[in-house]
C-alpha positions as CSV (number, residue, x, y, z in Angstrom):
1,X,12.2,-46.6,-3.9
2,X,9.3,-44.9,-1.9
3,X,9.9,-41.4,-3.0
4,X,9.3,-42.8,-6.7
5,X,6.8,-44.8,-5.5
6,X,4.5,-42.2,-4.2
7,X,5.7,-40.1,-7.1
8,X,4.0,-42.6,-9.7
9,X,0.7,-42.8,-7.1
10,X,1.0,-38.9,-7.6
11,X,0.8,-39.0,-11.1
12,X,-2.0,-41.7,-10.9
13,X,-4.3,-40.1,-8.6
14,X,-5.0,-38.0,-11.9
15,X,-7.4,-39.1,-14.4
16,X,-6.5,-39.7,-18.1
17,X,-8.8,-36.3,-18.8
18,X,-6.8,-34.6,-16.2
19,X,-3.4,-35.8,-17.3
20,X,-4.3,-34.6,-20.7
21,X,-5.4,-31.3,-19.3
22,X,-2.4,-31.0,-17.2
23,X,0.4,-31.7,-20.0
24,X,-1.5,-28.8,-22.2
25,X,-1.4,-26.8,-19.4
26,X,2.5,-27.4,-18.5
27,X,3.2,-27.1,-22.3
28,X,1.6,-23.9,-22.6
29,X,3.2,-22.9,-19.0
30,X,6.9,-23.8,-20.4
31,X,6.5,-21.6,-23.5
32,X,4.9,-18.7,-21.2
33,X,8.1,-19.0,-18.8
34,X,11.3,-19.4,-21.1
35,X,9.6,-16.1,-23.3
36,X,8.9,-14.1,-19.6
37,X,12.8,-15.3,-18.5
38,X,14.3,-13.5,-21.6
39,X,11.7,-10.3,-21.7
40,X,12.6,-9.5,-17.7
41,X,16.2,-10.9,-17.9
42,X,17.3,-8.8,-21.3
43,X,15.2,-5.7,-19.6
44,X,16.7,-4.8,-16.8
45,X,19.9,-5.6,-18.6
46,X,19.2,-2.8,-20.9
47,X,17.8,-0.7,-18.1
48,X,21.3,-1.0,-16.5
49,X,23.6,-0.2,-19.3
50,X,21.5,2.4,-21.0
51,X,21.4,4.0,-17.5
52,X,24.9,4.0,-16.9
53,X,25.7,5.0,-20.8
54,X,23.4,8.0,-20.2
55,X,25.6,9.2,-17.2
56,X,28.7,8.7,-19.2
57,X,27.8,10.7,-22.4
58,X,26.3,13.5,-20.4
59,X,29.3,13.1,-17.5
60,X,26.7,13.1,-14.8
61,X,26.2,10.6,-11.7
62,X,24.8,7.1,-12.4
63,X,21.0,6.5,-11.4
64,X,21.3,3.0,-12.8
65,X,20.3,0.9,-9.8
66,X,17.6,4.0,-8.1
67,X,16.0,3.7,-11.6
68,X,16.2,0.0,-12.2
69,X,14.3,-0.5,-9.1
70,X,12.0,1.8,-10.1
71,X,11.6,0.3,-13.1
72,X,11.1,-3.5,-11.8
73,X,8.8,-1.9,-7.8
74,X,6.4,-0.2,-10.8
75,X,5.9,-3.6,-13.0
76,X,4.9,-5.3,-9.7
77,X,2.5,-3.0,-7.9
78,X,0.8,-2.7,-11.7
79,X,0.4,-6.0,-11.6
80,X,-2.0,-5.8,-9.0
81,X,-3.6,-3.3,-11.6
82,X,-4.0,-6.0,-14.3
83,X,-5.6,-8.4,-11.3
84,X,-8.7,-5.9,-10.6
85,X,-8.9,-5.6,-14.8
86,X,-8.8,-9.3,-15.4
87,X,-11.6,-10.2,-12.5
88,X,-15.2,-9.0,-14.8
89,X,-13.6,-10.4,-17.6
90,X,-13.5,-13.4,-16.4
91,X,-17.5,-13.5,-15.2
92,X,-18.3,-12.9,-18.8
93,X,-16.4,-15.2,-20.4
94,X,-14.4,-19.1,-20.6
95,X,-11.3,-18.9,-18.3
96,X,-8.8,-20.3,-20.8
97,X,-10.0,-18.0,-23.2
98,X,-9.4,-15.0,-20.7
99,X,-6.2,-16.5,-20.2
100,X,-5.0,-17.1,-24.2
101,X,-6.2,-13.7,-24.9
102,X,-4.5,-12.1,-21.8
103,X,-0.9,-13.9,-23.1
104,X,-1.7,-12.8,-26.7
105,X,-1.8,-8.7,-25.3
106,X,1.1,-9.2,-22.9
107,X,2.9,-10.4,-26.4
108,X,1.7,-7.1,-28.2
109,X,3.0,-5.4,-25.0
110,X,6.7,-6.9,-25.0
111,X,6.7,-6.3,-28.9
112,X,6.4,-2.2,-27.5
113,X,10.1,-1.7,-26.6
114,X,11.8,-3.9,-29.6
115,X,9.6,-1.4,-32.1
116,X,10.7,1.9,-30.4
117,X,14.2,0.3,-30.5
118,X,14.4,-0.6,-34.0
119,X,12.5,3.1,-35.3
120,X,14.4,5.0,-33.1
121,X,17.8,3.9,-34.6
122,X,18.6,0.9,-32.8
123,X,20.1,-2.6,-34.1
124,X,21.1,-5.8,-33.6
125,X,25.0,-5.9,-31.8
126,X,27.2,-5.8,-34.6
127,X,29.4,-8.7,-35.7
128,X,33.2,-8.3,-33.3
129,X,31.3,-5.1,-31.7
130,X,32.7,-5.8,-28.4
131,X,35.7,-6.6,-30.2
132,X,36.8,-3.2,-32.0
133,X,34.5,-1.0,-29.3
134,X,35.2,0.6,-26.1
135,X,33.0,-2.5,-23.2
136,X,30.5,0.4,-22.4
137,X,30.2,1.3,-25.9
138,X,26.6,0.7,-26.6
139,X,25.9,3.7,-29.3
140,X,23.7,0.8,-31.3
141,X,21.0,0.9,-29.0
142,X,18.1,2.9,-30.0
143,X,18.2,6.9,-29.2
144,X,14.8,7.1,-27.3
145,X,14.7,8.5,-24.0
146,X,15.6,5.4,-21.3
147,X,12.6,7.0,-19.1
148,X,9.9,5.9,-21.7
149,X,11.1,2.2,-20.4
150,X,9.0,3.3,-17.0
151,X,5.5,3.4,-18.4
152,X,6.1,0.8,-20.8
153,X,7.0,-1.5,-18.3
154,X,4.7,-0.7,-16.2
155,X,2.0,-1.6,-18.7
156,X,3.7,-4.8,-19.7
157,X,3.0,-5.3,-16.0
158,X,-0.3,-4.8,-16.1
159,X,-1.0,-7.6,-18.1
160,X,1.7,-9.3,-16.5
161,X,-0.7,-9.6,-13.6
162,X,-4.0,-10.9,-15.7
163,X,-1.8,-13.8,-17.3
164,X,-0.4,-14.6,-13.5
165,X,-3.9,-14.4,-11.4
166,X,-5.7,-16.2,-14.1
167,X,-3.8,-19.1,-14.7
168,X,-3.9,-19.5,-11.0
169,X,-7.6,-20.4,-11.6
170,X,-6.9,-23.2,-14.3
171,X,-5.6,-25.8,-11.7
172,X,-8.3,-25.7,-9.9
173,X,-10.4,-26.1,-13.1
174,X,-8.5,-29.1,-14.1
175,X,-8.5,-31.2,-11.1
176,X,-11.5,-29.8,-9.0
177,X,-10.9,-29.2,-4.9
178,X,-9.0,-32.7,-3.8
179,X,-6.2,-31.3,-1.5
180,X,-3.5,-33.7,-3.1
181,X,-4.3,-33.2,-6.2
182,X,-4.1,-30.0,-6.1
183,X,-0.4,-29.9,-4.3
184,X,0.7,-32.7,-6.5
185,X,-0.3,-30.3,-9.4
186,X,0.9,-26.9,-7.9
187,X,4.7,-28.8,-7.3
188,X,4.3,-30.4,-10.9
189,X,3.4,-27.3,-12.6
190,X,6.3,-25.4,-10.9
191,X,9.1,-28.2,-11.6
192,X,8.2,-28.0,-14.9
193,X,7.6,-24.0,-14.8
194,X,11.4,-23.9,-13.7
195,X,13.0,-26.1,-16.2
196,X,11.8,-23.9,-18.5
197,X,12.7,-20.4,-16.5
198,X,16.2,-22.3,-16.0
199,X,16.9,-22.8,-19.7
200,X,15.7,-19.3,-20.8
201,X,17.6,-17.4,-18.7
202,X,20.8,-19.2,-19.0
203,X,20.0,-18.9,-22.9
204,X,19.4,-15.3,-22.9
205,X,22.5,-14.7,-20.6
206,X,24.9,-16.8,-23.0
207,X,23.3,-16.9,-26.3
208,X,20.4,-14.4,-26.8
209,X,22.1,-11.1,-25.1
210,X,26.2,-11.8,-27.0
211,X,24.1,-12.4,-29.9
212,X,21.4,-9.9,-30.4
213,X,22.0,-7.5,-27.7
214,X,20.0,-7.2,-25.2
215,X,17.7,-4.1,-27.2
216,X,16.5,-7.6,-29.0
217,X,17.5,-10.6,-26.8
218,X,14.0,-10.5,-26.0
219,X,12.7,-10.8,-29.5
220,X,11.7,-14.7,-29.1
221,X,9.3,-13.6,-26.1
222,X,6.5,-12.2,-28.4
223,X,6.7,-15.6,-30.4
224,X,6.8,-17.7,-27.5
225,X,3.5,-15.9,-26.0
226,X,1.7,-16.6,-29.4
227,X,2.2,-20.5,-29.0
228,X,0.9,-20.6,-25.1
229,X,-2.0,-18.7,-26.6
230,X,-2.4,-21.3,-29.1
231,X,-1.7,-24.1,-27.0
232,X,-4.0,-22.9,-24.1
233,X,-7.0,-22.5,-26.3
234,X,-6.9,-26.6,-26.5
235,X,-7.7,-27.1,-22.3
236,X,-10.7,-29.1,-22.2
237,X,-14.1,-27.2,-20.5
238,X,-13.8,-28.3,-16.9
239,X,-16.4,-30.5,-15.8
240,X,-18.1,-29.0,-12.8
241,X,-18.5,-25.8,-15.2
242,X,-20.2,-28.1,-18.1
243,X,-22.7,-28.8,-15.1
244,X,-23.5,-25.3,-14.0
245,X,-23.8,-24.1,-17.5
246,X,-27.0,-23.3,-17.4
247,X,-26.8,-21.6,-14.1
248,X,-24.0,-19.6,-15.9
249,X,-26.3,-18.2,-18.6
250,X,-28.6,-16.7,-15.8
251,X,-25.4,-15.1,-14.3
252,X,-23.9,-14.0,-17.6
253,X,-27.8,-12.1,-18.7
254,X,-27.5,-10.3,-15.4
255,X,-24.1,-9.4,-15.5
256,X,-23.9,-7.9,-18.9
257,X,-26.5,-5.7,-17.8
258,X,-24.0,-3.8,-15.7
259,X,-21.1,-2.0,-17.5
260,X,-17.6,-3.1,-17.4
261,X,-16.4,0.4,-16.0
262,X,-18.5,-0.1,-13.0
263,X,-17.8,-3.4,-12.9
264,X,-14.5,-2.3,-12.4
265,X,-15.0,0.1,-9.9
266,X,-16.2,-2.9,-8.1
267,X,-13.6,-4.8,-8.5
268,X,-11.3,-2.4,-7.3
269,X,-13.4,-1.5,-3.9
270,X,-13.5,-5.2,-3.5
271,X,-9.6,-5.1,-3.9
272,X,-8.9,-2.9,-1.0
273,X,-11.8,-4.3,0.7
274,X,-10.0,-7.7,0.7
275,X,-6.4,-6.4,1.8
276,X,-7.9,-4.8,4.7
277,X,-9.9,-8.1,5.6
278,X,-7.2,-9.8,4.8
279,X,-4.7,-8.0,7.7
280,X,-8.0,-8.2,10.0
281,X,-7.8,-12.2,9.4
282,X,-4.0,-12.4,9.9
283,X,-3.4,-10.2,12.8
284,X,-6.0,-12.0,15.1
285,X,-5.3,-15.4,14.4
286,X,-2.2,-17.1,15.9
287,X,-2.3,-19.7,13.2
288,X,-2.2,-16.7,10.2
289,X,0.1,-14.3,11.5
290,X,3.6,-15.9,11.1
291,X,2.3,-15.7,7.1
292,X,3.9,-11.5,7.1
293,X,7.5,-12.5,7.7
294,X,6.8,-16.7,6.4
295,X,5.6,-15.6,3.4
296,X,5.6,-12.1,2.4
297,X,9.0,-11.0,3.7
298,X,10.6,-14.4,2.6
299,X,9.3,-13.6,-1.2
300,X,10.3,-9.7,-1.2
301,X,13.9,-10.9,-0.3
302,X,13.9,-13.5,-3.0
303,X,12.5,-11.4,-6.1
304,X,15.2,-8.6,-4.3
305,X,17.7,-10.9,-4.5
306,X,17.1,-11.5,-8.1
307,X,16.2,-7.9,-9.1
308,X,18.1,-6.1,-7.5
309,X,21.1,-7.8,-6.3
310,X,22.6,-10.4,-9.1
311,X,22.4,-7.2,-11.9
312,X,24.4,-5.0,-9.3
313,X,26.8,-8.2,-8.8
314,X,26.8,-8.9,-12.6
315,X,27.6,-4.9,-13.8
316,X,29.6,-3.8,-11.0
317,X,31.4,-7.2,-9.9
318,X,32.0,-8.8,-13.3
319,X,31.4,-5.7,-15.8
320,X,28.6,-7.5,-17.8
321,X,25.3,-6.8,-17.0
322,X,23.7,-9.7,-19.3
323,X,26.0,-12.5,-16.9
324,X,22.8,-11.7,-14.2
325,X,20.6,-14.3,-16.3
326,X,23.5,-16.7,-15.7
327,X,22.6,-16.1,-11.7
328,X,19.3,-15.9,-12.4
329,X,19.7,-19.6,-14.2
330,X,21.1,-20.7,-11.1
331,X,18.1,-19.2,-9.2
332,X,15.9,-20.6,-11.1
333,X,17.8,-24.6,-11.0
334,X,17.5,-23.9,-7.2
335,X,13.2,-23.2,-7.3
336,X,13.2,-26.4,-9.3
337,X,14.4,-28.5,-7.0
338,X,12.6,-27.1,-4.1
339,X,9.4,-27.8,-6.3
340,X,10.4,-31.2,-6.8
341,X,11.6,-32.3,-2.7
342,X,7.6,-30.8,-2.4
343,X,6.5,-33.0,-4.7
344,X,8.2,-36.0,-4.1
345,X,8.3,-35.4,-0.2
346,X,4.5,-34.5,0.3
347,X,3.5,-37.2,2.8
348,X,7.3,-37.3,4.6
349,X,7.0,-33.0,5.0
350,X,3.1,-32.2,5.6
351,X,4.0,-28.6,6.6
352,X,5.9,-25.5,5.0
353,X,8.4,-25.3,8.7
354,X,11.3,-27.6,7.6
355,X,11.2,-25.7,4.2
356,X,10.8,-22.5,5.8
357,X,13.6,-23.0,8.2
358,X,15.8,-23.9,5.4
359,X,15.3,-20.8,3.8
360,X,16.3,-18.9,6.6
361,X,19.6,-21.0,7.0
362,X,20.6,-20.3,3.4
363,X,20.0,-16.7,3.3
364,X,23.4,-16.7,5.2
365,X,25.1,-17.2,2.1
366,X,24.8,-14.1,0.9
367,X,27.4,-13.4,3.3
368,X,30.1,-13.7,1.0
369,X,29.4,-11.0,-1.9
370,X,30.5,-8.4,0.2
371,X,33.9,-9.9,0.3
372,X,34.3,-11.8,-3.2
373,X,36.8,-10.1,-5.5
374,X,36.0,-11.9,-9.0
375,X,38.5,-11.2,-11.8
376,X,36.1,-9.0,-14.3
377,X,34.8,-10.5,-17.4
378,X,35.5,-13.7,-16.8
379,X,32.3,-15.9,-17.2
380,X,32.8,-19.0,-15.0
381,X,32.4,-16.0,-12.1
382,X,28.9,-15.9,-13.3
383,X,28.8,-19.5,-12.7
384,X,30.0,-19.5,-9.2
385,X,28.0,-17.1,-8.4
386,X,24.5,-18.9,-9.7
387,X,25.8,-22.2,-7.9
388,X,25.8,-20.2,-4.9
389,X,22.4,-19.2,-5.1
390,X,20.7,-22.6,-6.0
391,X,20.7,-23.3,-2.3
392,X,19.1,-19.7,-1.6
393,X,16.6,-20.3,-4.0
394,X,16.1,-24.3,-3.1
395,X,14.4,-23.6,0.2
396,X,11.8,-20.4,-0.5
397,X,10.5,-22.6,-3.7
398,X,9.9,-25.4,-1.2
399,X,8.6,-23.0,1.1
400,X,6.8,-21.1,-1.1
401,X,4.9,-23.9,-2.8
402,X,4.3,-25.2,0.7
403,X,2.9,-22.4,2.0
404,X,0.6,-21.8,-0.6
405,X,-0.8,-25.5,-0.2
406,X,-1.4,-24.5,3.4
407,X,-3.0,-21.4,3.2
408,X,-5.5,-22.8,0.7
409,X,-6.3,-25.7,2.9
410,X,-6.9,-23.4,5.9
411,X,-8.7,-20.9,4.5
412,X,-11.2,-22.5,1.7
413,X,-13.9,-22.7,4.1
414,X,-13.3,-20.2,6.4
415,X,-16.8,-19.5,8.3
416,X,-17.9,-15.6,8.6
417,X,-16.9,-14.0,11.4
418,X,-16.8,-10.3,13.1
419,X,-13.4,-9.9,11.3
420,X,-14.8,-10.8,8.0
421,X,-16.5,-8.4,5.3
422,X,-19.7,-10.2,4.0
423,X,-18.3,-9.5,0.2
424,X,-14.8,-11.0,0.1
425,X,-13.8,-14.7,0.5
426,X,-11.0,-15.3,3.6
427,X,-8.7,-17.1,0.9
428,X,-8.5,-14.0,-1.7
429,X,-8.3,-11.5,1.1
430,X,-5.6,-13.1,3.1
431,X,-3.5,-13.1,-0.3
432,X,-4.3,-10.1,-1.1
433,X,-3.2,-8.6,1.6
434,X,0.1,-10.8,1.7
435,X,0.9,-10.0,-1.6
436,X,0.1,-6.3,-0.9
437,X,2.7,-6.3,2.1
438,X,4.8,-7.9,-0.4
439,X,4.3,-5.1,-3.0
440,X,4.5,-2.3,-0.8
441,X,7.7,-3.4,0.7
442,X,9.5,-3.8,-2.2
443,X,8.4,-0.5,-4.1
444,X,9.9,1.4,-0.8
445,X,13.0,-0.4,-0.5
446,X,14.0,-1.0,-3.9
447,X,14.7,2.6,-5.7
448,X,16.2,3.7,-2.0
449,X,18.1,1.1,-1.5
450,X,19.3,1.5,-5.3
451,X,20.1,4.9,-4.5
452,X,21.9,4.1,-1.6
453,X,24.2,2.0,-4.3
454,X,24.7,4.0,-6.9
455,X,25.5,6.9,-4.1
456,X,28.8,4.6,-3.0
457,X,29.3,4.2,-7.2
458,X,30.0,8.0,-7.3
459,X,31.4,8.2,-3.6
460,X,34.4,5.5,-4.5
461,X,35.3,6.8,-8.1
462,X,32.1,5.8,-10.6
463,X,33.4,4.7,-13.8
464,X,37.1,5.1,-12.8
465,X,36.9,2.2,-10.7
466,X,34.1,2.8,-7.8
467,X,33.1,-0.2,-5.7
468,X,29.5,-1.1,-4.0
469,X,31.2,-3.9,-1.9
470,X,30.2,-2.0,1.0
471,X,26.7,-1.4,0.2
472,X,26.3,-5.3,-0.7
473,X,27.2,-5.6,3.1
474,X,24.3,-3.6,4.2
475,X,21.8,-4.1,1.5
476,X,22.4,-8.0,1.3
477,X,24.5,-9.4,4.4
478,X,22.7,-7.3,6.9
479,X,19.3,-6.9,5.7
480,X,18.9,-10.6,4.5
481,X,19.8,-11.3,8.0
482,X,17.4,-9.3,9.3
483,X,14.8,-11.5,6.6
484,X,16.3,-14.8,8.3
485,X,15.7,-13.7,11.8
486,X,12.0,-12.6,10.7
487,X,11.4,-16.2,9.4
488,X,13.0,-18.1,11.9
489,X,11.3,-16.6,14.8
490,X,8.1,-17.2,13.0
491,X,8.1,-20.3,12.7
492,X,8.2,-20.6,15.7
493,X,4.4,-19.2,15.9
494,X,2.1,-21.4,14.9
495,X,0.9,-23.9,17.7
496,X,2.6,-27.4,17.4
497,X,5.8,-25.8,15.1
498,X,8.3,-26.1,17.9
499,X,10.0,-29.4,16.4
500,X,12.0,-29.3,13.3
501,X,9.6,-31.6,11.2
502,X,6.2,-30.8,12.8
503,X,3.5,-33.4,11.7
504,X,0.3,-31.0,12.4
505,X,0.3,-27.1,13.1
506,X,-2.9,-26.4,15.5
507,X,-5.5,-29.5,16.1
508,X,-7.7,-31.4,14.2
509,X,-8.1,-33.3,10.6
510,X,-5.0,-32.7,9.1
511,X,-3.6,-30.2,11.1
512,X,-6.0,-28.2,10.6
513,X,-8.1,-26.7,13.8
514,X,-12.2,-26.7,13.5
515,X,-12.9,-24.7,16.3
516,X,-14.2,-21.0,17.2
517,X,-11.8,-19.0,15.3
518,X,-14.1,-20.2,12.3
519,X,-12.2,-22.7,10.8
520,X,-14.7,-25.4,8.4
521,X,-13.2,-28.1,7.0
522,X,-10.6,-28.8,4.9
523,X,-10.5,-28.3,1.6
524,X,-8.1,-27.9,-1.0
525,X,-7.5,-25.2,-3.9
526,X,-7.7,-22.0,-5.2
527,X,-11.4,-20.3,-4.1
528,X,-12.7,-19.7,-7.9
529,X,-15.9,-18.5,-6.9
530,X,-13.9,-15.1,-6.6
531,X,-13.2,-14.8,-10.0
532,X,-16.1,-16.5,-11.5
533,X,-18.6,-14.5,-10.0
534,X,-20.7,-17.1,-8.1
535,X,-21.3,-14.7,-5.5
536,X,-21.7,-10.6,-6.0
537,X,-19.2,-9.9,-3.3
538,X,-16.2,-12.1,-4.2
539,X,-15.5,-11.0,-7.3
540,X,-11.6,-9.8,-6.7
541,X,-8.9,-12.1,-5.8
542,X,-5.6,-10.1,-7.1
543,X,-3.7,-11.5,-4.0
544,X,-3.2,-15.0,-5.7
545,X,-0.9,-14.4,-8.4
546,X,1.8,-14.2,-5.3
547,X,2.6,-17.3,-5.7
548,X,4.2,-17.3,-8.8
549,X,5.0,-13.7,-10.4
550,X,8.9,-14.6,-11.7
């Protein structure tokens, strides 16, 4: 009875204008997930059959995993791209109209690979195809190079990145800088964010993919864009902006007197500027350096797991590449109900360590792909196999979401110090540079480690029958255990996170210490001055679409 309790004082610490604001918001959210869950899910689907058709017609050795996570390391590190393009947009005009039109071209974008498809030749999966066709048999695809996926992708990442660092902005926006608010919202959003990710990608694994194919599973995605557009365009003007409007007007006059080009070039100086600030803050502060392995290496092994792992299960395991959305439903079910303990448990759990710790614990699970001998083609493997991973993905949403509540309590007011450049906020360089780490990480391990997989392919037969069981060992068994080590022992860091369930980490209000390392007080949210402009020098905060970029 408590834990509902303080869930219906949740929901009524809103106001009825902020309740209306947030169930736009979440509508527009759920539209923008289920269409990204059947774009990403039916691409690298595609990516992995068209790669291994490729090597069969031509009678070559498979690149399908080396190129795949080339393919998905690209769309990420352009999404920091799309964050440096997004920030003097948004000093020149309304956020939620940067943020409908930013959907609206990420739509145009996703509507790229189903037009090459279609005018190169390719259709819809034929009625009993699978039926009167060899299984890799996948001659009604379009006849385009599967390279041109690269760039393509990579754009689609680009705006990828706008749509996920500006709607970071709009919570803030809706219910100002009150630190539970702004968690209560953050979990909300993400149960609800979930639900939707969880029913698109168990729909495109069982309905969209047998039905269309996976060249068009995706075609709801540009449809589903268009309505969050719509739908986003009816979020009230936040109230602390109606009061600076005309303070605004000022800004905008000067700021159109500078082109958007060097405006740009700004933005992206101010990037790199931020990511090296950023490693300054978290390297010298006992309280911010656990975040590298908490936070970074913890989501790098989670959007791995995801990427890279379930479609090499799915294709080489279970001999259908489209059964990966299946696991990735699973994933998904797990995030859900680590956004939900966060909500529900937000005064019994005030810090991320519990959740953190969790996620280590369940990384172990992993264990067991190296040794699981599924019977091909037979679905309700697919099923076992996401059930598995709902644990796995349980405690980094809880952590995640936690995390991100801390870091913006910490670092809203974070005084100016000899480790800090004059021009960028602490906040938006501390993410940045997490989300860098993150970036980097992942576009060096992925194609390698892909390689390294499709090398033990063609080392134990290829398509007569190879097996990657003992590359899953390394790849996943070993290396997630090297992940669980990393955020075990670093929760262990911060001062006060010795007990299972600390109540405070470091001293003062809230567990948060106002001393000489330059801490101010506390207060909650997402530092919008960055992207609005209201200071010359913080105009770049690309690090903040971490939190979310599924």
């Amino acid at each position: 009875m408590k834990l509902f309790r303080e869930a219906r004082e949740g929901l009524s610490s809103f106001t009825v204008r902020e309740r209306r604001n947030i169930a736009i918001y979440v509508c527009g959210i759920m539209l923008y997930k289920f269409g990204l869950e059947a774009f990403n899910g039916s691409i690298i689907a595609l990516a992995t059959n068209r790669y291994d058709y490729h090597a069969q017609q031509n009678n070559t050795t498979a690149k399908t995993f080396e190129r795949t996570g080339l393919l998905t390391s690209l769309n990420q590190a352009f999404q920091c791209m799309g964050s440096i393009l997004i920030a003097p947009l948004v000093k020149r005009f309304p956020t939620k109209t940067v943020l409908s039109s930013a959907i609206l071209l990420f739509a145009v974008c996703t509507a790229i690979l189903l037009i090459l498809d279609a005018s190169t030749g390719g259709t819809i999966i034929p009625d009993n195809w699978l039926k009167t066709h060899k299984k890799n048999d996948f001659s009604y695809y379009g006849t385009y190079n599967t390279d041109a996926m690269i760039p393509i992708y990579s754009a689609a990442g680009i705006v990828y990145g706008m749509v996920e660092l500006i709607r970071r902005v709009i919570p803030r926006d809706i219910v100002g800088g009150d630190v539970k608010k702004l968690k209560r919202m953050d979990a909300l959003v993400h149960i609800f964010y979930e639900i939707s990710g969880t029913a698109g990608a168990f729909t495109t694994g069982l309905v969209l993919i047998p039905t269309l194919g996976n060249n068009f599973s995706f075609i709801i995605t540009p449809c589903c864009f268009g309505c969050a557009c719509v739908v986003w365009r009816f979020i009230d003007e936040p109230g602390f902006e109606m009061k600076n409007r005309k303070r605004e007007r000022g800004r905008l006059e000067e700021t159109e007197k500078v082109s958007y080009f060097w405006q740009l070039v700004i933005a992206a100086r101010l990037f790199l500027d931020s990511v090296w600030t950023g490693m300054k803050i978290v390297f010298s502060r006992r309280r911010f350096v656990w975040l590298v392995s908490g936070y970074s290496i913890a989501l790098y092994a989670h959007r791995f797991l995801e990427n890279a792992i379930c479609p090499a299960i799915a294709k080489r395991y279970l001999d259908n590449s489209a059964w990966s959305q299946i696991m990735a439903g699973g994933s998904n079910l797990g995030e859900l109900l680590g956004a939900l303990s966060v909500f529900l448990f937000t005064s019994l759990v005030p810090t991320p360590m519990p959740f953190l710790r969790l996620d280590a614990i369940f990384l172990f699970i992993i264990w067991y792909f190296p040794f699981w001998h599924p019977q091909p083609g037979r679905v309700i493997e697919a099923w076992r196999a996401a059930a598995t991973l709902i644990p796995v993905s349980f405690g980094w949403a809880a952590g995640d979401v936690s995390i991100s509540a801390y870091i913006q309590s910490s670092l809203s007011r974070f005084d100016s110090t000899s480790a800090m450049s004059e021009n960028v906020s602490a906040l938006g360089a501390v993410m940045a540079f997490l989300y860098t780490t993150y970036i980097v990480t992942y576009a060096i391990t992925s194609p390698l480690l892909g390689r390294y997989l499709d090398a033990m392919y063609a080392r134990t037969g290829g398509s007569e029958g190879g097996d990657i069981r003992e590359g899953v060992k390394y790849i996943g068994g070993v290396q997630f255990t090297i992940v669980a080590a990393l955020v075990l022992v670093s929760t262990m860091v911060p001062k006060g996170a010795v007990s299972w369930n600390p109540k405070a980490l470091g001293e003062g209000n809230g567990g948060q210490k106002n001393d000489k390392e330059g801490l101010g007080d506390v207060q909650a949210g997402f530092d919008v001055e960055v992207l609005e402009g209201k200071d010359k020098g913080r105009a770049m905060n690309g690090g903040e679409m971490a939190e979310e970029s599924k």
